[in-house]
N, C-alpha and C positions, 0 to 999 in steps of 0.2 A: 497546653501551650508549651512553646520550647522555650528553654531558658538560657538564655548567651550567658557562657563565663565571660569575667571581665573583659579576658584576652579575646574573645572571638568580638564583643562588642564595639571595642576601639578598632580590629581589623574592619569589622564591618563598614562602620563610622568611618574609614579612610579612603575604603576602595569603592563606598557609594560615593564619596564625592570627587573622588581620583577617577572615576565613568562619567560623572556627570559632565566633571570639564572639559573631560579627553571627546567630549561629544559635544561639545562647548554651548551645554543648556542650562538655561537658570533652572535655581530651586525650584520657585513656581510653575513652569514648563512641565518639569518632569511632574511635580506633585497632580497635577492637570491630568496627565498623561497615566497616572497611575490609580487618580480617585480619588486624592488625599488630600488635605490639608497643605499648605504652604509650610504652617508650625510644627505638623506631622513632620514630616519629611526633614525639615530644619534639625530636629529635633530628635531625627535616626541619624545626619550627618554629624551633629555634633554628641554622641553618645548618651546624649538622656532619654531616649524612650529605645524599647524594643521592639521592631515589629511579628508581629504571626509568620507563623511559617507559609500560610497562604503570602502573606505579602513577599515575604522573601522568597517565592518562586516567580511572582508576579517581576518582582526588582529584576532576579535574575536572568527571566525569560527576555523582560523589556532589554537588556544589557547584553544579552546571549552568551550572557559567562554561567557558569554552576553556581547551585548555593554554598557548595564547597568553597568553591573560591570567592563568594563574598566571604565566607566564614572564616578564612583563614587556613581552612584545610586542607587545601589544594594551592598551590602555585600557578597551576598552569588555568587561566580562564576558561576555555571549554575541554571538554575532555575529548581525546580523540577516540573515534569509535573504531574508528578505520585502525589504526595502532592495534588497537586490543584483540580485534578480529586476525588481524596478520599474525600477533603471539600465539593466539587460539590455533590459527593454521599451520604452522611451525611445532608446536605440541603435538598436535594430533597427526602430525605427517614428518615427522621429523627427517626422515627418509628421505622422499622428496626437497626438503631443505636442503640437506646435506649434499645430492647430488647435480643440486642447482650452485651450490658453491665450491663444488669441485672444479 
């Protein structure tokens, strides 16, 4: 089992319930929608319980943010793949870069 430091546990406990509203669903709703308990879920929103890292991919997937950015890791909600692919491209062809911004 993964173990949240303090700081990643209050992040978590903000941005699951800063998704939830922003999607404007109750505790119950989501817990429903996830498997869980009502007090579960309460219970990750308000920092006293931790969930599994299954669950936090489950929260994340349902949310379509990364577990990063439930964690506090990441800033940015999904990561862009496309981005990272363009840098890759750029590296590996710099050339081509370079004569594209000539």
């Amino acid at each position: 089992m993964y173990n949240l430091s303090g700081d990643e546990m209050s992040i978590f406990a903000q941005r699951l319930r800063d998704l939830r509203l922003q999607k404007g669903l109750k505790q119950s709703e989501i817990a429903e929608k996830l498997n869980i308990s009502f007090k579960t879920l309460s219970a990750y929103e308000t920092g006293r319980a931790q969930p599994s890292m299954d669950m936090l991919e489950r929260i994340a997937a349902f949310f379509n943010v990364s577990v990063d950015y439930l964690l506090g890791l990441s800033d940015l909600p999904k990561e862009s793949v496309k981005l990272d692919l363009h840098i890759l491209y750029i590296i590996i062809n710099p050339n081509k870069f370079l004569s594209l911004t000539s």
